[in-house]
MOPAC internal coordinates of N, CA, C and O (Angstrom, degrees):
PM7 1SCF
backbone

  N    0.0000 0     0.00 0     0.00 0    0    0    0
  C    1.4519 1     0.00 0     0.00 0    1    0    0
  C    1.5317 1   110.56 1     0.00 0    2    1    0
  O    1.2310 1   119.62 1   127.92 1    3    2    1
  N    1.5761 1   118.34 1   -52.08 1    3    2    1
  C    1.3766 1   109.23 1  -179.41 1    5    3    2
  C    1.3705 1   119.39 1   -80.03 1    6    5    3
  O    1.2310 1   112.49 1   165.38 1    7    6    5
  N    1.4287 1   131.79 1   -14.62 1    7    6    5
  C    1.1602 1   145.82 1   138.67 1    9    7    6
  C    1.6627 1   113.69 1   -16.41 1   10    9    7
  O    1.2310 1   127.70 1   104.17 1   11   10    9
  N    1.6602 1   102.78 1   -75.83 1   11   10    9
  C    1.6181 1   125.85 1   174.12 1   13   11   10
  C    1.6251 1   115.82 1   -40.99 1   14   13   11
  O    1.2310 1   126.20 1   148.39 1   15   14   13
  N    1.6041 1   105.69 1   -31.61 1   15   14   13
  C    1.2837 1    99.21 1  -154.20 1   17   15   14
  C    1.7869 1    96.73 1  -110.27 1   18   17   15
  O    1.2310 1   114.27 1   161.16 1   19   18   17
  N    1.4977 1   128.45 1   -18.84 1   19   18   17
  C    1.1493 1   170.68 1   154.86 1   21   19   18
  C    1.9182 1    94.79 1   -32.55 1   22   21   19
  O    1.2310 1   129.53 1   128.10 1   23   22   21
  N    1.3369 1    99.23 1   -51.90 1   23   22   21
  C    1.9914 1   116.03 1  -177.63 1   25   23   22
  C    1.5042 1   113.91 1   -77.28 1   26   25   23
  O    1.2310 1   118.91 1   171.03 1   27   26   25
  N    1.3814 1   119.69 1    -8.97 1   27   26   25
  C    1.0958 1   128.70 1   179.24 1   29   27   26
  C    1.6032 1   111.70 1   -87.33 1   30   29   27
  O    1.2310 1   122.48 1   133.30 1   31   30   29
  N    1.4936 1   112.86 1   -46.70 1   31   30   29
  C    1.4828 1   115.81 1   177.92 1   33   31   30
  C    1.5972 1   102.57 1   -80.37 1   34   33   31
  O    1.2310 1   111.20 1   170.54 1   35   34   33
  N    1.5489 1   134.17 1    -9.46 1   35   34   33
  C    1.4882 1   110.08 1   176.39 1   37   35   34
  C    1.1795 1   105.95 1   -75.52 1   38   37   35
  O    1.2310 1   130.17 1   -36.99 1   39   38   37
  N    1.0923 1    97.99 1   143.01 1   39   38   37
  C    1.8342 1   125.66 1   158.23 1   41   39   38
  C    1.3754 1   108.89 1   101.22 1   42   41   39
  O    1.2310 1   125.18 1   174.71 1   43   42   41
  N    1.9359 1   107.65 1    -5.29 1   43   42   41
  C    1.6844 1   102.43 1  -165.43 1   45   43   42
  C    2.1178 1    92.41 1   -82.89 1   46   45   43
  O    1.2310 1   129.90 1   -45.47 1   47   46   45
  N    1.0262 1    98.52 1   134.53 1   47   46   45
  C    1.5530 1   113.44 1  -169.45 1   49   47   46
  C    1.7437 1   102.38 1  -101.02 1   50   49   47
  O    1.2310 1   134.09 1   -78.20 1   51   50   49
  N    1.6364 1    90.36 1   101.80 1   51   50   49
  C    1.5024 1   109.03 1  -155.88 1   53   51   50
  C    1.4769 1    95.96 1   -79.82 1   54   53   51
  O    1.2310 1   117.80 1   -48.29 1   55   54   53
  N    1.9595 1   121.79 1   131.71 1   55   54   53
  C    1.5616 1   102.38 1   160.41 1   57   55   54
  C    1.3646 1    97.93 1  -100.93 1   58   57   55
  O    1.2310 1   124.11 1   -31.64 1   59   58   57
  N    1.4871 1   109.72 1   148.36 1   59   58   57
  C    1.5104 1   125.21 1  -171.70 1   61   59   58
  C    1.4620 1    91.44 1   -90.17 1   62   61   59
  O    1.2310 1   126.89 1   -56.62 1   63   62   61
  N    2.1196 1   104.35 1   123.38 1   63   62   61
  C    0.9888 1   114.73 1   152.11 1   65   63   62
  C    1.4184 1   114.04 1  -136.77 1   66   65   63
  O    1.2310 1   114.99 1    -3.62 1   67   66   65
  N    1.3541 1   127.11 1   176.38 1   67   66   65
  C    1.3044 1   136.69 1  -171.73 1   69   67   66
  C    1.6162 1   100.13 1   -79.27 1   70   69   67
  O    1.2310 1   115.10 1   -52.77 1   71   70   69
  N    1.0526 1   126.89 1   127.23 1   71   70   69
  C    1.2326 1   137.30 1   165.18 1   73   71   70
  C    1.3627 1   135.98 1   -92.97 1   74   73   71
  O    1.2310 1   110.09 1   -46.85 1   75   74   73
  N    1.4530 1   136.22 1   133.15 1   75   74   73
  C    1.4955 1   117.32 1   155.64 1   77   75   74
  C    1.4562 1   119.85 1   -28.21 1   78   77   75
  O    1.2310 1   127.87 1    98.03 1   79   78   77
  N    1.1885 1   102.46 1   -81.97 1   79   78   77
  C    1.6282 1   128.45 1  -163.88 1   81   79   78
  C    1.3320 1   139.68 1    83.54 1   82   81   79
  O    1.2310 1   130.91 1  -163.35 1   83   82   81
  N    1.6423 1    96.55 1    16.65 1   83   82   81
  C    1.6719 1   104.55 1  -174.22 1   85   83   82
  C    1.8074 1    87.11 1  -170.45 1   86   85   83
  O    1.2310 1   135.05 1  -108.77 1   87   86   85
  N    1.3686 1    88.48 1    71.23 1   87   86   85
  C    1.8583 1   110.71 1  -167.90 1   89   87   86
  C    1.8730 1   116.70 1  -103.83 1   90   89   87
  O    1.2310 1   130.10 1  -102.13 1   91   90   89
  N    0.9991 1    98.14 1    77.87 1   91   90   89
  C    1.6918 1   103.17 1  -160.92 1   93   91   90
  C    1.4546 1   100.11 1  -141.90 1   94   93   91
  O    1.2310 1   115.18 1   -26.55 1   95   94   93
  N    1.5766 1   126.75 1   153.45 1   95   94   93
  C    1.5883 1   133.01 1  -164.53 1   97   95   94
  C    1.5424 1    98.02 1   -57.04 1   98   97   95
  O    1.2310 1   120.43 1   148.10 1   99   98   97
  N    1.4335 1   116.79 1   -31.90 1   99   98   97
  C    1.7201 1   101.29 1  -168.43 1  101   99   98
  C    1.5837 1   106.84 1   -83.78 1  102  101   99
  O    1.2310 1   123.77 1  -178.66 1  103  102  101
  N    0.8998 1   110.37 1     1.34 1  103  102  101
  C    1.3183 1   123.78 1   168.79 1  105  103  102
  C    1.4806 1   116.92 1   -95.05 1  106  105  103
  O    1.2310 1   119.07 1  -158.38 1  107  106  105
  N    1.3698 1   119.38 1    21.62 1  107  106  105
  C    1.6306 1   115.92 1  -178.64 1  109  107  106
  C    1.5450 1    96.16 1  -150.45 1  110  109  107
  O    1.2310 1   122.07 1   -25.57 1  111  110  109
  N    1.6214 1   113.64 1   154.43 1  111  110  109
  C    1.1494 1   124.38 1   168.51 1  113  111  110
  C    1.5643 1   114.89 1  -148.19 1  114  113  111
  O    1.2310 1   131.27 1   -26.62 1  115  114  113
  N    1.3595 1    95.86 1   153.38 1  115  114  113
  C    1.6178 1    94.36 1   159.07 1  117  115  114
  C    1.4764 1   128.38 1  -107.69 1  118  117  115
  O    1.2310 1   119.14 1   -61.75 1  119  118  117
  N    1.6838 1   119.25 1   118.25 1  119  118  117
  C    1.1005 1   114.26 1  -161.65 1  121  119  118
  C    1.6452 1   117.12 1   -76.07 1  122  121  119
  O    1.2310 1   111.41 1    10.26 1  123  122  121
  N    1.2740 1   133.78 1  -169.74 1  123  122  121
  C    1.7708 1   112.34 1  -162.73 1  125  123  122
  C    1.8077 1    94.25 1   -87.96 1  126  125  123
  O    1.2310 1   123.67 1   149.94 1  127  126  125
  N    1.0336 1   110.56 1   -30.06 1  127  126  125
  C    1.6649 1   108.71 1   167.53 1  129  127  126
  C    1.5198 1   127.78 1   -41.84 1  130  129  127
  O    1.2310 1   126.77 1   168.40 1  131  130  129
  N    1.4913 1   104.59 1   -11.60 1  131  130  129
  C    2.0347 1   122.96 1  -157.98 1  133  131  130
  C    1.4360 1   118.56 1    54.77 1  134  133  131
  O    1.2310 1   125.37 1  -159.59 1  135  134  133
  N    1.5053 1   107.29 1    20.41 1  135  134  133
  C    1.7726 1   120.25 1   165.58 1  137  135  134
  C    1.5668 1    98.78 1   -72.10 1  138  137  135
  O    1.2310 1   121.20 1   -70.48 1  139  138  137
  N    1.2381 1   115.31 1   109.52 1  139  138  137
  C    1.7193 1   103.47 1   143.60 1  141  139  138
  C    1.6168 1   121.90 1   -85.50 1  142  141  139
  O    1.2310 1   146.17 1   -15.01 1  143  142  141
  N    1.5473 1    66.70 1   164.99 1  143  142  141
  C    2.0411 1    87.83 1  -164.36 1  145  143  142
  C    1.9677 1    99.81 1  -141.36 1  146  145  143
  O    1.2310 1   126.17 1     7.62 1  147  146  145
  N    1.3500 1   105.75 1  -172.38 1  147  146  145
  C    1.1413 1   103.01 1  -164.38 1  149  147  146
  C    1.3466 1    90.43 1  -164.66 1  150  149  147
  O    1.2310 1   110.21 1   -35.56 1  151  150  149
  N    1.7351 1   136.00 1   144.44 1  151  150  149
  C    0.9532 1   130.97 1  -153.79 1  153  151  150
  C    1.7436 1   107.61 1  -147.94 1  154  153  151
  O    1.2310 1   108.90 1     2.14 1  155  154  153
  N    0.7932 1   138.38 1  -177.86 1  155  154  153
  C    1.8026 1   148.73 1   163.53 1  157  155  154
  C    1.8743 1    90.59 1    46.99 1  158  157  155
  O    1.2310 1   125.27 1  -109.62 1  159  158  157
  N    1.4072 1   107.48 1    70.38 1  159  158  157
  C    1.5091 1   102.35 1   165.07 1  161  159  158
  C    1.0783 1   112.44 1   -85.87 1  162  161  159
  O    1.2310 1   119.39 1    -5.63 1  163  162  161
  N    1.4540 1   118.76 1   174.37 1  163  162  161
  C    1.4070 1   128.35 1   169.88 1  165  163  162
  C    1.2834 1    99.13 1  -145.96 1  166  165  163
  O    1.2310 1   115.83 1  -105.21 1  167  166  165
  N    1.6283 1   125.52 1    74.79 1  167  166  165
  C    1.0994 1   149.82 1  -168.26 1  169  167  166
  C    1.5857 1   121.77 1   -67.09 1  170  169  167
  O    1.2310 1   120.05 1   -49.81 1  171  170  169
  N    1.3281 1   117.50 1   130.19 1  171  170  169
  C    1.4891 1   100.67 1  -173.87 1  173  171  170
  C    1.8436 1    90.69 1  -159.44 1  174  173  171
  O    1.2310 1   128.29 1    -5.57 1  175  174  173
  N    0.8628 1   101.65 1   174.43 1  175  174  173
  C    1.5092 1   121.53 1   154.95 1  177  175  174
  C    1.1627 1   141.47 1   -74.60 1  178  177  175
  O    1.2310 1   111.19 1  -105.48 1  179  178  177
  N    1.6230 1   134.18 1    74.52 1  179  178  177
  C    1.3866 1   106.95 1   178.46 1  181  179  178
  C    1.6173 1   101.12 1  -153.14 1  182  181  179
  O    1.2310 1   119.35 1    57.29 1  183  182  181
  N    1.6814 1   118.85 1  -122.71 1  183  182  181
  C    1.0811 1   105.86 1  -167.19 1  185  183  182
  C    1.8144 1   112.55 1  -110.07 1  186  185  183
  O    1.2310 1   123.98 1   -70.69 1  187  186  185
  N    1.1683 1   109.96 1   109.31 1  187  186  185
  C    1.5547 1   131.64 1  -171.94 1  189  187  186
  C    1.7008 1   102.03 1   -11.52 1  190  189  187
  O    1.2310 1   122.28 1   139.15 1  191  190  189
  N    1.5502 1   113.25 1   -40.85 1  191  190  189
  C    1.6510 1   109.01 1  -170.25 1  193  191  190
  C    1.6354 1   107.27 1   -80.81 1  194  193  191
  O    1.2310 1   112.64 1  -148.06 1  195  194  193
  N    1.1988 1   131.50 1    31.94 1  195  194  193
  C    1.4523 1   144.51 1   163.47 1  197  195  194
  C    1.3527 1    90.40 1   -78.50 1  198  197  195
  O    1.2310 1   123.96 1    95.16 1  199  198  197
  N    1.7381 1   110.02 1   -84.84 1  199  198  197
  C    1.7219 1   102.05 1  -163.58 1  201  199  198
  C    1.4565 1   116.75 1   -55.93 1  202  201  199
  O    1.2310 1   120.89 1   157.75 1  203  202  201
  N    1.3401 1   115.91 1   -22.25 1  203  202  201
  C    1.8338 1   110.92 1  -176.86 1  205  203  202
  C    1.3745 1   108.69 1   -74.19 1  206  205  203
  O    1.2310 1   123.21 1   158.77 1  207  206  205
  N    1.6717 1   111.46 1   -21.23 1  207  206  205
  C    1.1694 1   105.23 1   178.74 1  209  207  206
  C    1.4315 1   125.25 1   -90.63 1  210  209  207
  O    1.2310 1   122.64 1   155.33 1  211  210  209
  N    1.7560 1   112.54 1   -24.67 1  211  210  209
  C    1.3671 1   104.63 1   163.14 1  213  211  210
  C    1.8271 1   116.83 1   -69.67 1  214  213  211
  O    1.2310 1   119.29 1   139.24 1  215  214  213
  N    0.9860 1   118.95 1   -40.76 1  215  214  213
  C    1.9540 1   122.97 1   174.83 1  217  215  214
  C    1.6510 1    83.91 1   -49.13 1  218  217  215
  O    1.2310 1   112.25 1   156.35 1  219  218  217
  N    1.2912 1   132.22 1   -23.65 1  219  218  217
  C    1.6443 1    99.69 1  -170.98 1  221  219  218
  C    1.8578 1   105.95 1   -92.69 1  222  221  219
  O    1.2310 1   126.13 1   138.64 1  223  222  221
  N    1.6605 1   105.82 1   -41.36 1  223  222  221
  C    1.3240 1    95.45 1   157.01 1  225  223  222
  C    1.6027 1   156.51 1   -25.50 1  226  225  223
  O    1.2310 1   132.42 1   131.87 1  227  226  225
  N    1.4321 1    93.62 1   -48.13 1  227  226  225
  C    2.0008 1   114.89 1  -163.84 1  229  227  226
  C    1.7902 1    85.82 1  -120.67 1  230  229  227
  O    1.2310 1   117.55 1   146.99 1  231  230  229
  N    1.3398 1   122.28 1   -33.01 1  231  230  229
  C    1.6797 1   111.92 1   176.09 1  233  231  230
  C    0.7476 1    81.38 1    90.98 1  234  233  231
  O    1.2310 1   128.53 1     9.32 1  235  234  233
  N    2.2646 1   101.17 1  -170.68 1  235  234  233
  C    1.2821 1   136.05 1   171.93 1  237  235  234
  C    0.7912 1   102.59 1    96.71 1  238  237  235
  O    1.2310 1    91.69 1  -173.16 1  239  238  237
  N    1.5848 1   165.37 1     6.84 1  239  238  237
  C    1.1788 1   144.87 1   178.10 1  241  239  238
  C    1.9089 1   107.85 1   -98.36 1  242  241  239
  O    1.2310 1   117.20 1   159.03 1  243  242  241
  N    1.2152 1   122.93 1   -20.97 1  243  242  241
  C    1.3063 1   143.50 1  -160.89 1  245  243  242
  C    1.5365 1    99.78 1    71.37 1  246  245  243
  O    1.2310 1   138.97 1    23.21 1  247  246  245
  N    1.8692 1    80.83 1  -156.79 1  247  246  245
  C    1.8833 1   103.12 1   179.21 1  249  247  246
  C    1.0966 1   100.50 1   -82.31 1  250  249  247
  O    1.2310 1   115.77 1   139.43 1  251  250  249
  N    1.4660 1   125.64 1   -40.57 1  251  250  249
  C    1.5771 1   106.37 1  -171.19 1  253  251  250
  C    1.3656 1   110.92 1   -49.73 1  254  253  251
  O    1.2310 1   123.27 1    96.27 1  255  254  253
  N    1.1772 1   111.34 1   -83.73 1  255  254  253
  C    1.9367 1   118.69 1  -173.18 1  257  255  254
  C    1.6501 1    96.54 1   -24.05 1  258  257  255
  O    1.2310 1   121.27 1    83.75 1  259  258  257
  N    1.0971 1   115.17 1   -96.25 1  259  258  257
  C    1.9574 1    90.90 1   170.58 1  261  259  258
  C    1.3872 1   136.06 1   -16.04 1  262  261  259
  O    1.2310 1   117.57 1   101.73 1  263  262  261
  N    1.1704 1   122.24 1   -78.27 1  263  262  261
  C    1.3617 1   110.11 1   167.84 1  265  263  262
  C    1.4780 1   110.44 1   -39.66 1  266  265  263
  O    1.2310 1   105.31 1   109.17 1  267  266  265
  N    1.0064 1   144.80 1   -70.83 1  267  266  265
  C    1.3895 1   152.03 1  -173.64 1  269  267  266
  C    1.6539 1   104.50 1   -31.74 1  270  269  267
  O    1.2310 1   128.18 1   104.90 1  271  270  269
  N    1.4312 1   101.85 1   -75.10 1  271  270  269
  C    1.5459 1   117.37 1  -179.95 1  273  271  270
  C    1.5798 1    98.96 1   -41.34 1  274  273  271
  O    1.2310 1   116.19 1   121.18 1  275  274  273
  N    1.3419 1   124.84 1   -58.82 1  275  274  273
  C    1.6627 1   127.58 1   169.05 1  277  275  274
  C    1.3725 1   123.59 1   -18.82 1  278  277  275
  O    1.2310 1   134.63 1   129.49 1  279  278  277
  N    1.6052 1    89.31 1   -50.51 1  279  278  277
  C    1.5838 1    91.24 1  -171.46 1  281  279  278
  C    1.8459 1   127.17 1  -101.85 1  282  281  279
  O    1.2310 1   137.38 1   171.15 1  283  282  281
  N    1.6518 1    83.94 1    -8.85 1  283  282  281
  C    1.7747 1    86.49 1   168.35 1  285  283  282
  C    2.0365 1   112.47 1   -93.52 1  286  285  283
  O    1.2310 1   132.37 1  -177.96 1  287  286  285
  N    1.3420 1    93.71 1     2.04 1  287  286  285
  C    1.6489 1   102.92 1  -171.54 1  289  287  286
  C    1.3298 1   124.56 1  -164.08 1  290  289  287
  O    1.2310 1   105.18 1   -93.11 1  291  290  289
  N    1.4537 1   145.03 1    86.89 1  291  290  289
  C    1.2525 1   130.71 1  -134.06 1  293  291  290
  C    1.4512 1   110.97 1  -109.55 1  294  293  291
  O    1.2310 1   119.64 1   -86.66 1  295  294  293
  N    1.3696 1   118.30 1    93.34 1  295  294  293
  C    1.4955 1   117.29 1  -176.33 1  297  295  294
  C    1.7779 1   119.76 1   -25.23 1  298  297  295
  O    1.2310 1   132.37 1   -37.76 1  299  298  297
  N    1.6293 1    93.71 1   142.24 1  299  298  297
  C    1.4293 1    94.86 1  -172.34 1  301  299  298
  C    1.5397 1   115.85 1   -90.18 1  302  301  299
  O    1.2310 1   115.98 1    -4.96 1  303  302  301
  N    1.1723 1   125.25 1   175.04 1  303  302  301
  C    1.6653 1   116.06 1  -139.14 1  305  303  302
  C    1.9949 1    69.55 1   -74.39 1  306  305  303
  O    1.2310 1   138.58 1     1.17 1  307  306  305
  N    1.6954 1    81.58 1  -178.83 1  307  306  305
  C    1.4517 1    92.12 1   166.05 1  309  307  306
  C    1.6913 1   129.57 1    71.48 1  310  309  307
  O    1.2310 1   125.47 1   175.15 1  311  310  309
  N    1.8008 1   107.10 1    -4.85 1  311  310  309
  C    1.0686 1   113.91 1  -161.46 1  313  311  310
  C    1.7573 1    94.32 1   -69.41 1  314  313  311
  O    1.2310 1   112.14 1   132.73 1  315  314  313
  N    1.0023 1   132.44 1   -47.27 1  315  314  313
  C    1.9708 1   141.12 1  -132.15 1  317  315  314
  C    1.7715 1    57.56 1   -88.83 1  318  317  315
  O    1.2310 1    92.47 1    56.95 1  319  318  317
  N    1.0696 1   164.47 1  -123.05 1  319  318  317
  C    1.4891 1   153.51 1  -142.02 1  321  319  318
  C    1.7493 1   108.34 1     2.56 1  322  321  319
  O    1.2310 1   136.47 1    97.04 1  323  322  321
  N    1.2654 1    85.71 1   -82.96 1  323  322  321
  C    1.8160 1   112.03 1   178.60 1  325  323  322
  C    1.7697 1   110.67 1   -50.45 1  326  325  323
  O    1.2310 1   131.81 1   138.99 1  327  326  325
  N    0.9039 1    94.80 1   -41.01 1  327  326  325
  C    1.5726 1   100.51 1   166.55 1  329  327  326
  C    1.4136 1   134.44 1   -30.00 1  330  329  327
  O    1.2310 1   124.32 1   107.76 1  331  330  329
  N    1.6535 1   109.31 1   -72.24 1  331  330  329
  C    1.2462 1   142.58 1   145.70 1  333  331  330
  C    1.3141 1   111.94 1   -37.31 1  334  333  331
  O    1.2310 1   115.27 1   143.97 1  335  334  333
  N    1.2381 1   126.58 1   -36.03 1  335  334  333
  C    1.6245 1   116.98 1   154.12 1  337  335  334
  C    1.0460 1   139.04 1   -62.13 1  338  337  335
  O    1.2310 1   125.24 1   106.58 1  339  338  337
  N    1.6930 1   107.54 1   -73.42 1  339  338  337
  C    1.2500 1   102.96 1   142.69 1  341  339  338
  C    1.5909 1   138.57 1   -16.22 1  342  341  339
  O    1.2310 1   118.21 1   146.24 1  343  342  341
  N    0.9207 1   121.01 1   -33.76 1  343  342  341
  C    1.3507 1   127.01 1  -155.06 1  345  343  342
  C    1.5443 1    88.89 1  -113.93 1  346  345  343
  O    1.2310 1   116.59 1   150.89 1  347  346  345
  N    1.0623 1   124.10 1   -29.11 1  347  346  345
  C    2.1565 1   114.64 1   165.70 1  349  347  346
  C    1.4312 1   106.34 1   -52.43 1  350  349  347
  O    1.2310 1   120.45 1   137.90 1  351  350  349
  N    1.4070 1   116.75 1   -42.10 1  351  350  349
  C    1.6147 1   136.86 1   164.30 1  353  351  350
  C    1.2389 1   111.27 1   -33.90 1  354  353  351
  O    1.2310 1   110.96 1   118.70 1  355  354  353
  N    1.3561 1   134.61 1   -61.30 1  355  354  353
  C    1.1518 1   136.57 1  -171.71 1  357  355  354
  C    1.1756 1   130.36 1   -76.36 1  358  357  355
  O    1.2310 1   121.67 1   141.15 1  359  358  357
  N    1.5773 1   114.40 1   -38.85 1  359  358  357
  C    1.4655 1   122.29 1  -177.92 1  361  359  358
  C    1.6445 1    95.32 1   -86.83 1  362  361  359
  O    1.2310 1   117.79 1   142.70 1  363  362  361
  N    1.3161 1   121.82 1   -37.30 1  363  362  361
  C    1.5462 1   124.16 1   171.19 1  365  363  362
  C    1.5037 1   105.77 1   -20.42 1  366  365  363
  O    1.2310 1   125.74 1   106.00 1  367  366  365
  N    1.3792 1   106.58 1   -74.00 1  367  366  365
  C    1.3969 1   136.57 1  -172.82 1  369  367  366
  C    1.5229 1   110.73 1   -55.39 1  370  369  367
  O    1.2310 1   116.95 1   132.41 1  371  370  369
  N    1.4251 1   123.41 1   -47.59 1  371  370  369
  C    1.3213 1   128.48 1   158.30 1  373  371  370
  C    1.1798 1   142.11 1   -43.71 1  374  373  371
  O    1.2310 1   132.56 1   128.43 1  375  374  373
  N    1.2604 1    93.34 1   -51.57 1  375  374  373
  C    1.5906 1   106.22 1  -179.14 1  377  375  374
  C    1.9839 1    97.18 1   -74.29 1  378  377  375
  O    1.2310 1   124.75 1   142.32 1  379  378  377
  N    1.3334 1   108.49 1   -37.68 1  379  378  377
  C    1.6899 1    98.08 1   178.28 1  381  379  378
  C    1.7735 1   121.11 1   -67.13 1  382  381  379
  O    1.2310 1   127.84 1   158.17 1  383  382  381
  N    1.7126 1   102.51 1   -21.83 1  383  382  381
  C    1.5918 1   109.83 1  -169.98 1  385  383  382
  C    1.5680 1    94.54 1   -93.80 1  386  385  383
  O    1.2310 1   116.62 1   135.39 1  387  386  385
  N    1.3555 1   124.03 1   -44.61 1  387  386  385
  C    1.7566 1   126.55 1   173.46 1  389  387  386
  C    1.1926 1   156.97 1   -76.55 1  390  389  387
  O    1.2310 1   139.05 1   153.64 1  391  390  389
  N    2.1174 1    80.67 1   -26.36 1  391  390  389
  C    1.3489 1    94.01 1  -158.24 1  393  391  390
  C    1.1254 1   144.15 1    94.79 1  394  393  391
  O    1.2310 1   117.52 1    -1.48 1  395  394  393
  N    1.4812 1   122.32 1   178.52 1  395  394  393
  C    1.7413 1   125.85 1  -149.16 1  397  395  394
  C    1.7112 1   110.81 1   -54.48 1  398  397  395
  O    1.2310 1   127.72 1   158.12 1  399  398  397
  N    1.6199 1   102.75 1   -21.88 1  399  398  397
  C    1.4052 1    97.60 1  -154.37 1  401  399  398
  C    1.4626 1   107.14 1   -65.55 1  402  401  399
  O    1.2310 1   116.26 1   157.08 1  403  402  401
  N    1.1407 1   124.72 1   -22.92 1  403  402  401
  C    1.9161 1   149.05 1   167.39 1  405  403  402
  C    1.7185 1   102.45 1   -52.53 1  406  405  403
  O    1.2310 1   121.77 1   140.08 1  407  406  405
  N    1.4074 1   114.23 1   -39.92 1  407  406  405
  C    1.3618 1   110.55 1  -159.70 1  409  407  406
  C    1.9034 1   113.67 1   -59.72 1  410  409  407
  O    1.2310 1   123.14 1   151.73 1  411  410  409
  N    0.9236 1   111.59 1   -28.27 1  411  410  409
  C    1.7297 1   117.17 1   172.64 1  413  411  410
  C    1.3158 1   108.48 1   -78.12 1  414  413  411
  O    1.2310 1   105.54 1   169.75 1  415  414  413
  N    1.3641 1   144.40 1   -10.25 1  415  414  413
  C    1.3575 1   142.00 1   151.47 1  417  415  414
  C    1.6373 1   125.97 1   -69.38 1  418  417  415
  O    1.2310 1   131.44 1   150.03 1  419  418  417
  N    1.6388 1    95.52 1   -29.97 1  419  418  417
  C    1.8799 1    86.58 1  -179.88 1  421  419  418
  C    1.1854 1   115.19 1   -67.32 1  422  421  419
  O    1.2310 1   117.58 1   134.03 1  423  422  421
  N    1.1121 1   122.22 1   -45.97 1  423  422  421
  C    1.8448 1   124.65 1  -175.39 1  425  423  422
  C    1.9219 1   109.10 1   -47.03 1  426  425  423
  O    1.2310 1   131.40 1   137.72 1  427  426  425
  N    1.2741 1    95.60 1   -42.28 1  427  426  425
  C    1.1389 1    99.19 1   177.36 1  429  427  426
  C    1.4008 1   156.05 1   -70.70 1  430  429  427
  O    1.2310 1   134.40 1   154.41 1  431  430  429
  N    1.3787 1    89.75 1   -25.59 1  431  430  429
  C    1.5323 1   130.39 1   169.73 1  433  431  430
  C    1.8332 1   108.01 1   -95.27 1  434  433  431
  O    1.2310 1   122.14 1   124.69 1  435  434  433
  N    1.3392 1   113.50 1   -55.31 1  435  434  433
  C    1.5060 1    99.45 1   160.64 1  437  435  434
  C    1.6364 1   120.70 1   -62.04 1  438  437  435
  O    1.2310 1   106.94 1   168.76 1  439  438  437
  N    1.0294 1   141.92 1   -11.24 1  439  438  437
  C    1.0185 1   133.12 1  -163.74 1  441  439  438
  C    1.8601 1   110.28 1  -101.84 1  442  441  439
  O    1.2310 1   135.63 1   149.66 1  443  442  441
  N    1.7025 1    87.36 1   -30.34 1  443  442  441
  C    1.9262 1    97.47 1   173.48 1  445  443  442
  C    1.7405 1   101.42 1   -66.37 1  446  445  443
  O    1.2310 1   122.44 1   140.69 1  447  446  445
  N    1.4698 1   112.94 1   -39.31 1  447  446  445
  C    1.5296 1   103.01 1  -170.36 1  449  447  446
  C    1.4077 1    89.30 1   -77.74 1  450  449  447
  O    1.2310 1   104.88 1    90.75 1  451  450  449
  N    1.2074 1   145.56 1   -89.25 1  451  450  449
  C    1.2181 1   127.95 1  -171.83 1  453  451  450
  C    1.4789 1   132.84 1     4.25 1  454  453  451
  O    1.2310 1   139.81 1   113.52 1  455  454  453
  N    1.3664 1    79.18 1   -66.48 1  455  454  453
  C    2.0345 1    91.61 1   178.29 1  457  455  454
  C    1.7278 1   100.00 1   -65.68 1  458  457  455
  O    1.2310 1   116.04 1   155.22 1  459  458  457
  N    1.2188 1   125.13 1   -24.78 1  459  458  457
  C    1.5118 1   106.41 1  -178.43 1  461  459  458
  C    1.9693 1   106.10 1   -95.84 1  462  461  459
  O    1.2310 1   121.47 1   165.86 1  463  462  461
  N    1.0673 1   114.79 1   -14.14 1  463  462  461
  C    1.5622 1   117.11 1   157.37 1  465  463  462
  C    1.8818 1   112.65 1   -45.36 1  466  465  463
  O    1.2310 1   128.94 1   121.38 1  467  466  465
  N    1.5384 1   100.39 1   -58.62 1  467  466  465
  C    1.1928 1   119.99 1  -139.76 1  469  467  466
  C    1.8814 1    99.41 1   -80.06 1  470  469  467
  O    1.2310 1   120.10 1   180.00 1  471  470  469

């Protein structure tokens, strides 16, 4: 299985950027100025399609922020693959820091990367 899912991230040619890492609507605001901001990171280094892929998990951002994000940076093929990985990552982690309520997401999310391994 981690093998399967392991074939999905070769060859994707990561550019290293600084990340949120805990990138989800309750994690964003608009300040009274109409500046958004974004708050409670867990900042690190790695590959930019982490945070696009958690905002696709938990939502909330709409179409704009997508479209937008689209057009200042244009995901590389293959991402909605990598995604589904990523995103085993997250609820992984959830379901161990929260609990059960995560547990009906892993099957589901491992099983989309799977099927795009396979």
């Amino acid at each position: 299985m981690l093998a399967a899912m392991a074939s999905l991230l070769k060859g994707h040619d990561v550019t290293q950027s600084l990340v949120h890492g805990d990138l989800w609507s309750g994690n964003a605001r608009m300040l009274a100025s109409g500046e958004a901001v974004v708050s409670d990171p867990a900042v690190h280094i790695g590959d930019r399609e982490v945070d696009v892929a958690m905002k696709d998990l938990f939502g909330g951002f709409g179409a704009a922020f997508a479209d937008s994000y689209r057009e200042a940076w244009t995901l590389d093929d293959g991402y909605a693959s990598r995604r589904d990985v990523y995103n085993l990552y997250r609820v992984l982690n959830r379901l161990n820091l929260f609990g059960r309520a995560y547990l009906a997401r892993v099957p589901r999310c491992g099983s989309r990367a799977l099927a795009a391994a396979c």
